[in-house]
C-alpha positions in Angstrom: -30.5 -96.4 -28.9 -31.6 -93.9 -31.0 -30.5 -93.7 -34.9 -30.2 -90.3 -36.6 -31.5 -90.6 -40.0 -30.1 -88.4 -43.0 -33.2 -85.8 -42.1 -33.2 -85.7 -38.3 -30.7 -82.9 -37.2 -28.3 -83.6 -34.5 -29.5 -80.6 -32.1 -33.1 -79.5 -32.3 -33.5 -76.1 -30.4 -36.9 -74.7 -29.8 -38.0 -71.6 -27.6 -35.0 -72.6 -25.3 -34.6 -70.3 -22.3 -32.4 -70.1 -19.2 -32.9 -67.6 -16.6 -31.2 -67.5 -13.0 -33.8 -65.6 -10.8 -35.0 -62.5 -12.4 -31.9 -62.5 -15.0 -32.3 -64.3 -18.0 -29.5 -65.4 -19.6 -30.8 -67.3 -22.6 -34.4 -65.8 -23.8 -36.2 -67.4 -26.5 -33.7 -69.1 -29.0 -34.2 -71.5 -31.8 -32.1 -73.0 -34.1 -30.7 -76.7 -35.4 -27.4 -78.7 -36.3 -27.2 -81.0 -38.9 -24.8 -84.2 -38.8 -21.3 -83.8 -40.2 -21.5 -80.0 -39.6 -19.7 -78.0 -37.4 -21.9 -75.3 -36.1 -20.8 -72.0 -34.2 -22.3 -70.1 -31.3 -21.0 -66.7 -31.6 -21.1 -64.0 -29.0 -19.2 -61.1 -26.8 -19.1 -62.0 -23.3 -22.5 -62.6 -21.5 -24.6 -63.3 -25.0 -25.7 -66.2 -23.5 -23.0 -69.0 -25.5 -21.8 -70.7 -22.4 -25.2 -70.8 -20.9 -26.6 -72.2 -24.2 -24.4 -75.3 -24.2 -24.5 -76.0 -21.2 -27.8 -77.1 -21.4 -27.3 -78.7 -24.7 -25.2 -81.1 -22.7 -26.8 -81.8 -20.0 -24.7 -79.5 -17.5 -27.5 -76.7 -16.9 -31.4 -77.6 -16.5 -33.8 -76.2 -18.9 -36.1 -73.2 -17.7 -38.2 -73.5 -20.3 -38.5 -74.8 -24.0 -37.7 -77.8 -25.9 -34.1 -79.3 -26.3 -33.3 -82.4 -28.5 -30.0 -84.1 -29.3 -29.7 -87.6 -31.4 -33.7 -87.1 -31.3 -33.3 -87.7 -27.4 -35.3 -85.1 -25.1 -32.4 -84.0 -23.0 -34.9 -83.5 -20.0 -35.5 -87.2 -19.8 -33.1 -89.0 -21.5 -29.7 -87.3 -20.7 -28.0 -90.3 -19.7 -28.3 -91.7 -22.8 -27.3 -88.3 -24.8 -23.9 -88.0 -22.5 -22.8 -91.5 -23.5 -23.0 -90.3 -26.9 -20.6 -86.6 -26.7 -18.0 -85.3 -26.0 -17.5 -82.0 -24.2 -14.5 -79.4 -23.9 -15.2 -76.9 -21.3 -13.1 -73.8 -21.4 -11.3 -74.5 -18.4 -8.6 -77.2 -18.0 -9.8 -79.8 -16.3 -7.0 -82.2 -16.5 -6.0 -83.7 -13.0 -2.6 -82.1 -12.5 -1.1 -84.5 -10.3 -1.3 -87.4 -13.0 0.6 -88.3 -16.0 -1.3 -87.6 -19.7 -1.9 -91.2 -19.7 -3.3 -91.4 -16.6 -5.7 -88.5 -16.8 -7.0 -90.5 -20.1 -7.5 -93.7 -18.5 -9.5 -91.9 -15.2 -11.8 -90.1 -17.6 -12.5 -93.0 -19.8 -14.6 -95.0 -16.4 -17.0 -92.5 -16.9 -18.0 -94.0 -19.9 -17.3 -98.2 -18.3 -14.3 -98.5 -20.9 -12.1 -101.2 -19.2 -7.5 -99.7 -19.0 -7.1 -101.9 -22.0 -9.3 -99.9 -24.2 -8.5 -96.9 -22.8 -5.1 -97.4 -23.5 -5.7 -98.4 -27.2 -8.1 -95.5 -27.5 -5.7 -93.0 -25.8 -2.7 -93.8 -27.7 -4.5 -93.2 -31.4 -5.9 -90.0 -30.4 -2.5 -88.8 -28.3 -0.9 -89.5 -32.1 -3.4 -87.9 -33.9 -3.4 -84.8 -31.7 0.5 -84.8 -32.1 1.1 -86.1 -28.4 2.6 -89.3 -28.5 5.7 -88.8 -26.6 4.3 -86.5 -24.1 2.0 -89.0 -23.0 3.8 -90.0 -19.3 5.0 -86.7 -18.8 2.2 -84.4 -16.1 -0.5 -82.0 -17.0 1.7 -79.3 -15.7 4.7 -80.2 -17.6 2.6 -79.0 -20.9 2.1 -75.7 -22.7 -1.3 -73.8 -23.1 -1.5 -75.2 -26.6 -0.7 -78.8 -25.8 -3.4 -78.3 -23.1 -5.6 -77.9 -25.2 -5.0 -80.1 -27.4 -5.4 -83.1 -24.8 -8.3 -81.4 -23.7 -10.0 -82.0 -26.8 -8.7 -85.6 -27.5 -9.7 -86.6 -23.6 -13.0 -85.4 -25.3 -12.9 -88.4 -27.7 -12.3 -91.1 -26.0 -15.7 -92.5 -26.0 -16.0 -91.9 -29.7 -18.6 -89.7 -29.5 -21.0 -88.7 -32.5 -21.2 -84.7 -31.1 -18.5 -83.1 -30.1 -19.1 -79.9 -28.2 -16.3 -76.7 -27.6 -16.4 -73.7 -25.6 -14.0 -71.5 -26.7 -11.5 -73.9 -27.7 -8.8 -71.6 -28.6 -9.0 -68.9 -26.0 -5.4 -67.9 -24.4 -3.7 -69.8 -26.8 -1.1 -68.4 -29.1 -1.5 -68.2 -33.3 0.9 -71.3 -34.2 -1.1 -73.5 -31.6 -4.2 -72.2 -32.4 -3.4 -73.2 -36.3 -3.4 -76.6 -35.2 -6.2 -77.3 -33.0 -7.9 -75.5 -36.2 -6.4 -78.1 -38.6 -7.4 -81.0 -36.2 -10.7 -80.2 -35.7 -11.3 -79.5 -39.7 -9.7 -83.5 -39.6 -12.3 -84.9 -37.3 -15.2 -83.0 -39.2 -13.8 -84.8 -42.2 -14.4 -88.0 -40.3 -18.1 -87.3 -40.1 -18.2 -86.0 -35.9 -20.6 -83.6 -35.9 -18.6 -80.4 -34.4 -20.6 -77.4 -32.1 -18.4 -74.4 -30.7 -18.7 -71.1 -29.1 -16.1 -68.7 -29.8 -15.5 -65.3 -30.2 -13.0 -65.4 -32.4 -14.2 -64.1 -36.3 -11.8 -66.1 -37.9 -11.7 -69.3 -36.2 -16.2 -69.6 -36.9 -15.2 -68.5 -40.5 -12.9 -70.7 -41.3 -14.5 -74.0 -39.6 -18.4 -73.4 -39.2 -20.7 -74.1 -42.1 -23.6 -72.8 -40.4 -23.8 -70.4 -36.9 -25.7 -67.9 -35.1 -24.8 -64.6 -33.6 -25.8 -64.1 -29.8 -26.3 -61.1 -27.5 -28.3 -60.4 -25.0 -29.1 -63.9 -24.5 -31.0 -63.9 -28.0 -30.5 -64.9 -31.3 -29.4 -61.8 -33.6 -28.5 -63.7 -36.8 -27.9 -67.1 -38.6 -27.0 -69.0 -41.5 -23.6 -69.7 -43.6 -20.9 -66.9 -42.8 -20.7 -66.0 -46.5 -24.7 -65.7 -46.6 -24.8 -63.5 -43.2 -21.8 -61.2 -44.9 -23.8 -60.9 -48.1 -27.2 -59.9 -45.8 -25.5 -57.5 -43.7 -22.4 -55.7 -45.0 -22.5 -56.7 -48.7 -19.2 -57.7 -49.8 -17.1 -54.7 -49.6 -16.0 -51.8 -47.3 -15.2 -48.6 -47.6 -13.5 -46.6 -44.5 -12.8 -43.3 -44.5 -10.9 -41.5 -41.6 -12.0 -38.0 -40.1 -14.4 -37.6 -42.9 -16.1 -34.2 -43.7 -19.8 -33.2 -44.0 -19.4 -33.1 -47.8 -18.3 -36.6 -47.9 -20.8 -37.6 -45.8 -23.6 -36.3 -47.3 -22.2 -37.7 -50.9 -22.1 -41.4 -49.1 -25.7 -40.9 -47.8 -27.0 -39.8 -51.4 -25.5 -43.0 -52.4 -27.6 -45.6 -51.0 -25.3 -47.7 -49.6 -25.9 -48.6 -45.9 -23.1 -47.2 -43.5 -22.1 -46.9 -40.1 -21.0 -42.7 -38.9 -18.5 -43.4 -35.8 -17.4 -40.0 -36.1 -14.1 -40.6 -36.9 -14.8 -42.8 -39.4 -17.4 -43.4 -41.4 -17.7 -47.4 -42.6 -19.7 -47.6 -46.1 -21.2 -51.3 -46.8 -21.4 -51.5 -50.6 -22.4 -54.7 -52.5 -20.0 -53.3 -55.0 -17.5 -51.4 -53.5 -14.9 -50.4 -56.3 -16.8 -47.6 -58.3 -18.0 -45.8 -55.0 -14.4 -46.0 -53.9 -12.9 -44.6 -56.8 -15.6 -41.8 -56.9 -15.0 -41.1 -53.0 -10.8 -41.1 -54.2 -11.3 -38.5 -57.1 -13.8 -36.1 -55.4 -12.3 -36.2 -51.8 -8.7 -37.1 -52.8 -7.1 -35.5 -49.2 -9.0 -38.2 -47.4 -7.8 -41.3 -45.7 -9.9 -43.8 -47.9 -9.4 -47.9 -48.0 -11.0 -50.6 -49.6 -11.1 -54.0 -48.0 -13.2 -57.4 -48.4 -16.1 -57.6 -46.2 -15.7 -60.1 -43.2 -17.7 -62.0 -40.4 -15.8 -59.6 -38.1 -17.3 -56.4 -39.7 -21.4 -58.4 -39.5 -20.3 -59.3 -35.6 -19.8 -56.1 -34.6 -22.7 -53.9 -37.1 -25.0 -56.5 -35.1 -23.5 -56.3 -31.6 -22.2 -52.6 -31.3 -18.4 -51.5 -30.8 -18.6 -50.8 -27.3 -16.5 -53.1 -24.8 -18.1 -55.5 -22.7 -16.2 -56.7 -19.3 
């Protein structure tokens, strides 16, 4: 078995593309996770996140490029990479007809660990995930949040050094999403190295330490969500509803970037509080607020505003 060393990332990622026929749903991407990190795959629908995974686990075949995981080539050794993660697809794929328990102790043969140690296994990570007393009652019996909550520690049972997440939060309602949050910030605390897609801005910036931004099946952006704020938004904003031409010309002379939707125009100021105070004292009859810069605002300057089906 392969050992990762302190140097070796955990995913390696070079000129990685997927296409089905003549549409190509992953075109030319690069990028690499270290260990201990968790690392986010960000996208609207059909950026190419799903896709992207897939192959990192072994799911989808590679079209063409490089793909290493542990230092394993996934083209010829994904046996041995599988043993190693654990995945959460978006779906629910619990087996309704059997008890928590049960659904545990099935999954855990696909990785030759005998009931006993299933069992054992099962039971620490039904407590952990908040479970305990649920755990003979069916899949069916449980809500969307404790769904996914078993989802993920199914996930686990065969310790895995990778844990991969597709949207592990979608559908699910604020309180449970809180704690499928506060687990996974637990288990990246216990050194599993975590990678997610999600399009949820606040769940990638409050757990990933490092992500990219997808669309169009390429890479738009990456780094550190502070660092990707800083590059493209600065750290403030400045909105202003229904503004004028005056106060749009003013905001141009100013140098700051910005973003004219017509009905609003978006100012992206490194320092935000003198601009705003000058925009408040010349054009006091405007709508004009002041806010923090966030991931949300860098998502959508890089992906566009328009709604995707």
């Amino acid at each position: 078995m392969s050992e990762i060393n302190n140097t070796q990332p955990i995913v390696a990622v070079r000129n990685l593309k997927k296409s089905f026929g003549d549409f190509v749903a992953v075109n030319d991407i690069s990028f690499s996770v270290d260990k201990g990190i968790c690392f986010g795959i960000l996208g609207p629908n059909g950026a190419g996140k799903t896709s992207t995974i897939r192959m990192i686990y072994g799911f989808s075949p590679i079209t063409v490029g490089d793909l290493f995981v542990f230092g394993l080539d996934i083209k010829t050794q994904s046996r041995i990479i599988k043993a190693r993660i654990g995945v959460c697809q978006q779906e629910n794929t619990l087996d309704p007809d059997l008890t928590v328990m049960q659904n545990f102790e099935v999954f855990a043969r696909y990785f030759d660990l005998d009931k006993k140690n299933a069992r054992e296994r099962a039971l620490s990570l039904l407590k952990f995930f908040a479970l305990e007393q649920r755990q003979n009652a069916r899949a069916t019996e449980l809500s969307g949040g404790m769904v996914r909550r078993l989802v993920i520690a199914r996930a686990l049972i065969n310790q895995p050094e990778l844990l991969i997440l597709d949207e592990p939060t979608t559908g699910l309602d604020p309180q449970s999403r809180h704690q499928v949050w506060e687990k996974l910030e637990s288990l990246k605390k216990k050194g599993i190295t975590i990678l997610l897609t999600t399009h949820y801005m606040e769940e990638a910036s409050r757990l990933c330490d490092q992500l990219v931004i997808m669309d169009e099946g390429r890479i738009l952006a990456q780094g550190s969500p502070q660092s990707l704020i800083s590059e493209y938004t600065g750290n403030d904003i400045i909105e202003v509803a229904e503004p004028e031409d005056d106060l749009r010309a003013f905001s141009r002379a100013s140098g700051e970037r910005q973003e004219d939707l017509g009905h609003r125009l978006i100012i992206y100021a490194k320092d935000g509080h003198e601009l705003y105070r000058e925009i408040c004292g010349r054009f006091s009859h405007k709508t004009c607020i002041l806010r923090s810069a966030t991931l949300e605002d860098v998502f959508l300057k890089l992906t566009g505003r328009e709604l995707r089906e």
